[in-house]
KENU-486465 format. One line per field, with one value per residue (C-alpha): residue number from 1; residue in one letter; x, y, z. Coordinates in nm, 2 decimals, padded with zeros to 4 digits. Example, Ala and Ser with C-alpha at 12.3 -4.5 7.8 and 13.67 -1.06 7.14 Angstrom:
! residues 2
num	c(1, 2)
residu	c(a, s)
x	c(01.23, 01.37)
y	c(-00.45, -00.11)
z	c(00.78, 00.71)
This chain:
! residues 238
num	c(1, 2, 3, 4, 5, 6, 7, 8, 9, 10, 11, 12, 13, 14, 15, 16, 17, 18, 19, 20, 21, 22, 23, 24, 25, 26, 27, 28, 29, 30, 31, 32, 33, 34, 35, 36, 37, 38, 39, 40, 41, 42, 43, 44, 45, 46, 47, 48, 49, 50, 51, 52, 53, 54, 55, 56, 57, 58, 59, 60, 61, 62, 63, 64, 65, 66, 67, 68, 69, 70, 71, 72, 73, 74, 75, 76, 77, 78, 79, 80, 81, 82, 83, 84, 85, 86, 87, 88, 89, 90, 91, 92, 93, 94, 95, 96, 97, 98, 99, 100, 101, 102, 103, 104, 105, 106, 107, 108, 109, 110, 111, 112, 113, 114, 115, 116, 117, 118, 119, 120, 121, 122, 123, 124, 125, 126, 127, 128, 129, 130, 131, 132, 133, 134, 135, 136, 137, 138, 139, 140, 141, 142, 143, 144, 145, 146, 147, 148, 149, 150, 151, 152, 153, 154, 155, 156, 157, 158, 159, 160, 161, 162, 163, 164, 165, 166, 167, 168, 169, 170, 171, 172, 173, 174, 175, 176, 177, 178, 179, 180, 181, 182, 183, 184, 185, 186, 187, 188, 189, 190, 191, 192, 193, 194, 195, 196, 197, 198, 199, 200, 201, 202, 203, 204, 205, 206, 207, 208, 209, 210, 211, 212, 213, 214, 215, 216, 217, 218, 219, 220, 221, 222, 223, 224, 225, 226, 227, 228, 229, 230, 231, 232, 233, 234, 235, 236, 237, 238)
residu	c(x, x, x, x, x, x, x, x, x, x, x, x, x, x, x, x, x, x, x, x, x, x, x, x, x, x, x, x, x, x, x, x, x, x, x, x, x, x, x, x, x, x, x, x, x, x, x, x, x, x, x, x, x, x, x, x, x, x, x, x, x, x, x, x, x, x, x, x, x, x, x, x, x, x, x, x, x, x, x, x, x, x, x, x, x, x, x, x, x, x, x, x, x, x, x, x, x, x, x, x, x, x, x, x, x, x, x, x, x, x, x, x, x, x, x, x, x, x, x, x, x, x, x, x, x, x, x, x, x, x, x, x, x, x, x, x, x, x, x, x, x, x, x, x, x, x, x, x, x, x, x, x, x, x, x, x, x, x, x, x, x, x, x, x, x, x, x, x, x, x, x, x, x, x, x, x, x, x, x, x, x, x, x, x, x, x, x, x, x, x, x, x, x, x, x, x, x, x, x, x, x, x, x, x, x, x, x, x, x, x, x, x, x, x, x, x, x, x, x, x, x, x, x, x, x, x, x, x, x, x, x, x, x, x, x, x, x, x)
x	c(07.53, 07.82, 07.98, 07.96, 08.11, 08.44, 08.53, 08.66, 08.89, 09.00, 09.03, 09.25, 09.45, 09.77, 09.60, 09.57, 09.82, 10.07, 09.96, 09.64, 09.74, 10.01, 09.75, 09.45, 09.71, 09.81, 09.46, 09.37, 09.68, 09.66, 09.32, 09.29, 09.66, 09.42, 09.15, 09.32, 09.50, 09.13, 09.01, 09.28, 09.28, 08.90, 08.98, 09.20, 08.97, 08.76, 08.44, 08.63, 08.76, 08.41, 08.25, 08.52, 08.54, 08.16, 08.05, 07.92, 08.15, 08.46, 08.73, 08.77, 09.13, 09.23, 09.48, 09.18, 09.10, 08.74, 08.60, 08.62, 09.04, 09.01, 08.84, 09.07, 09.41, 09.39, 09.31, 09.66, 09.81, 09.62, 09.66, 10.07, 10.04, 09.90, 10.08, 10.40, 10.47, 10.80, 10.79, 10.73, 10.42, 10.35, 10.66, 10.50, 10.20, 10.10, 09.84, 09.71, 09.96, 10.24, 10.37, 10.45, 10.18, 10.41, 10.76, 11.04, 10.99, 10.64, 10.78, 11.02, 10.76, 10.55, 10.83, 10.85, 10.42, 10.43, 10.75, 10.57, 10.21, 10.33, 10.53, 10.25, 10.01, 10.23, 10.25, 09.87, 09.88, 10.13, 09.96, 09.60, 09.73, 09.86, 09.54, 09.31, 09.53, 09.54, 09.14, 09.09, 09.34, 09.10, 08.82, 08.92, 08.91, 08.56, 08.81, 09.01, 08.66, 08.56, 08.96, 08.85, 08.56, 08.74, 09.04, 08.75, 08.62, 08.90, 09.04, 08.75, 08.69, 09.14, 09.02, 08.76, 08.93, 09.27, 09.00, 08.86, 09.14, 09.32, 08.97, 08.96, 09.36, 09.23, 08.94, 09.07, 09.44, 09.45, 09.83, 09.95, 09.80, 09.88, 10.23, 10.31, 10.18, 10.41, 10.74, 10.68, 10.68, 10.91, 11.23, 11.18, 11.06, 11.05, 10.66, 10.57, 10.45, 10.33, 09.97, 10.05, 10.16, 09.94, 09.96, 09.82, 09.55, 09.41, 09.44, 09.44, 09.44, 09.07, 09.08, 09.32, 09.06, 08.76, 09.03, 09.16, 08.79, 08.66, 08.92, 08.83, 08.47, 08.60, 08.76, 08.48, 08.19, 08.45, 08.50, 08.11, 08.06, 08.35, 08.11, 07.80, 08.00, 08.10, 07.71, 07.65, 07.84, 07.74, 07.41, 07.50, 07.76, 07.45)
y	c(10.64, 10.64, 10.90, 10.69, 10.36, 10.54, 10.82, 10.58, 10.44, 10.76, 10.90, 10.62, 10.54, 10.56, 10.25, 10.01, 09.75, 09.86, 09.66, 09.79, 10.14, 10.06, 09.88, 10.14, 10.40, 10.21, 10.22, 10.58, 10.66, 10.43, 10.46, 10.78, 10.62, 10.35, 10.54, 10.76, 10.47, 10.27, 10.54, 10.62, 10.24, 10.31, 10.59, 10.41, 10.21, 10.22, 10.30, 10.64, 10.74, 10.65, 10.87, 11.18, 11.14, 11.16, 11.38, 11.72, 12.05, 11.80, 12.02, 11.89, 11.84, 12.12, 11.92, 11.71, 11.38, 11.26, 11.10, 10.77, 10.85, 10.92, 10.63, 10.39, 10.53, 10.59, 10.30, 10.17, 10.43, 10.31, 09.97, 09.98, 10.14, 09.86, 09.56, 09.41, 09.54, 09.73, 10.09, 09.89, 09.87, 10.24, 10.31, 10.04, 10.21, 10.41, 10.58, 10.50, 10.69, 10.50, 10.80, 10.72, 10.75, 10.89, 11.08, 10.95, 11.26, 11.14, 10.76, 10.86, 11.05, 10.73, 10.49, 10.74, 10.75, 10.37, 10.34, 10.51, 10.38, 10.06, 10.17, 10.30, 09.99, 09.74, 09.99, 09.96, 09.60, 09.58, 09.85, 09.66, 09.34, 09.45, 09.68, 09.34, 09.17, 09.44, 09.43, 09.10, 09.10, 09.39, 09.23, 08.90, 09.02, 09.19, 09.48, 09.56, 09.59, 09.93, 10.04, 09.90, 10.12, 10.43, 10.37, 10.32, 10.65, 10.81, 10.70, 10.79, 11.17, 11.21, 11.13, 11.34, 11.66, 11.57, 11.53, 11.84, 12.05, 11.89, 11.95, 12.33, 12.38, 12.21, 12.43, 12.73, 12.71, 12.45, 12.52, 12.50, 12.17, 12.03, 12.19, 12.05, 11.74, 11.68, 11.84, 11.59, 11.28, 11.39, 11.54, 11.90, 11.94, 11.58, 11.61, 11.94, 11.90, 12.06, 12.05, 11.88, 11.59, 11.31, 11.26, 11.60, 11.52, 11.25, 11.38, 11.73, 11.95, 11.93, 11.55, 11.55, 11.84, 11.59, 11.28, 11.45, 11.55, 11.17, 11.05, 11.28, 11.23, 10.81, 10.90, 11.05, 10.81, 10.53, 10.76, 10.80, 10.40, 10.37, 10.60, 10.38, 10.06, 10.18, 10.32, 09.96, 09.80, 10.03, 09.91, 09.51, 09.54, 09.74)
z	c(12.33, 12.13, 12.29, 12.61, 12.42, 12.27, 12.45, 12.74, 12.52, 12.39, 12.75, 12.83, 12.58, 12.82, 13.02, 12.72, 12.63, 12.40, 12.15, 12.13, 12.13, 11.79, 11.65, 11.65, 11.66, 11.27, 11.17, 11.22, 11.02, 10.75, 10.64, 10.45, 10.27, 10.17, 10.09, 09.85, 09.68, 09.65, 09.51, 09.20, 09.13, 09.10, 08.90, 08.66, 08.49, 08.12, 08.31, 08.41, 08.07, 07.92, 08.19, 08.14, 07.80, 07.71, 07.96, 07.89, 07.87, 07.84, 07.62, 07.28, 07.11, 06.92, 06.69, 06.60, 06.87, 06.85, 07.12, 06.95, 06.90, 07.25, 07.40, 07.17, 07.25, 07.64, 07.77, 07.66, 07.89, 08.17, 08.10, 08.03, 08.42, 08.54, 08.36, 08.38, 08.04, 07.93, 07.76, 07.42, 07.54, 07.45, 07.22, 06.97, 06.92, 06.60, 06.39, 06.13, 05.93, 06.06, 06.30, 06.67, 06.90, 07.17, 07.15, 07.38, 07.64, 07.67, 07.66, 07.97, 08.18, 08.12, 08.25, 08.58, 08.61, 08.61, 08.87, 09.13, 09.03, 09.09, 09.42, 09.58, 09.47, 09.61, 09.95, 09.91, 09.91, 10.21, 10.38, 10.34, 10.43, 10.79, 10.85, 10.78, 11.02, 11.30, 11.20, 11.29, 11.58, 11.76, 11.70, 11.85, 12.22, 12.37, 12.57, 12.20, 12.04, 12.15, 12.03, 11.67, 11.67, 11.79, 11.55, 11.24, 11.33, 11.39, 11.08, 10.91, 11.05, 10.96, 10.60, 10.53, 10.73, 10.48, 10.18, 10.27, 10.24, 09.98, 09.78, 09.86, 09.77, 09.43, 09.37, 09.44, 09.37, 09.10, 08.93, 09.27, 09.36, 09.03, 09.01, 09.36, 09.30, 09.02, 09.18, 09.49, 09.27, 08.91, 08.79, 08.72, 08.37, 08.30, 08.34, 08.09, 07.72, 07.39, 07.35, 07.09, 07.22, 07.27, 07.66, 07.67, 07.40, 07.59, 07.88, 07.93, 08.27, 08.30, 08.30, 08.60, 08.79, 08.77, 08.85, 09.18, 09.25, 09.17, 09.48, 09.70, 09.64, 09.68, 09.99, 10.10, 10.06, 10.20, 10.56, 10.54, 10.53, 10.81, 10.99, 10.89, 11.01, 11.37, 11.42, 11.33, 11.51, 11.87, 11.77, 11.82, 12.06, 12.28)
């Protein structure tokens, strides 16, 4: 059945109006971009550091972070990403003893975390905003309807192949993941501390492991309810 509904449309593609074919053609390729980004603005939230934080087997701080210190300091990281705040937003913060909370080479790879955080919300934003509108556009006509459906699963089955092996590099070649990751969006060296530094207390290797593995796993269950959607809507449009 839904073979019979889509693969038309994928067969002749060359037939369809232009429009249609930049529009689904925008979908496909924008959806695992959104899907990723969903997913880490899921990810940067207090319900993640309480789960990472207090789950089992999670490496304690050698230098002497409880999980309480933990849970009270890194939520200002998060936040000072999110927020319109400057760097004094971090640089004010002390302990109790009236040291700093964060040197200035942790202060400066903060200020670079929270340029492109903020870059690639605000492409999220754009991005979303143009793939509602080609949404509704497709959906509008009865003959662009069956191109929706094809773009939303097509979409969907790019994500979770890119997930996939993004997910396997990470497992099995974790430095290189992480090292690459880094190189793609930092100065060289900008981004590497003591473990005694306080970025790394709070949030040490492991915590980005079960981060990169929390998106995927996002990106995942969102392709899977893209899937669920299209089967739905084969069903009415039968």
């Amino acid at each position: 059945m839904e073979t019979s509904t889509l693969l038309p449309v994928a067969q002749n593609s060359a037939r369809l109006p232009v429009w249609i074919r930049v529009l689904t053609g925008y979908l496909i390729v924008i959806f695992p971009v959104l899907a990723v980004l969903l997913g880490i603005r899921m990810v940067m939230s207090p319900l993640f550091l309480q789960f990472e934080y207090n789950r089992p087997g999670f490496p304690d701080d050698f230098y002497g972070f409880t999980r309480e210190d933990r849970l009270d300091y890194a939520p200002y990281a998060v936040t000072y990403l999110l927020n319109d705040a400057g760097i004094e937003y971090l640089g004010d913060l002390q302990f109790p003893d009236g040291t700093v909370l964060y040197n200035s080479r942790e202060l400066g790879h903060m200020r670079d975390v929270k340029v492109v955080t903020q870059a690639a919300f605000t492409v999220a934003w754009i991005a979303g905003i143009l793939a509602v509108a080609a949404s509704i556009a497709l959906l509008r006509r009865s003959h662009s309807r069956a191109a929706f459906r094809m773009a939303l699963r097509n979409g969907a089955f790019f994500t979770l192949i890119l997930i996939f092996t993004v997910i396997i590099l990470a497992v099995f070649n974790w430095e290189f993941f992480f090292t690459t990751f880094h190189q793609l969006f930092f100065e060289s060296g900008t981004w590497v501390f003591l473990y005694s530094d306080t970025l790394i207390r709070l949030f040490p290797e492991q915590f980005w492991f079960d981060a990169a593995i929390t998106i995927g796993a996002l990106a995942v269950i969102f392709s899977l309810l893209a899937l669920f959607t299209v089967r739905m809507m084969r069903r009415v449009a039968a």
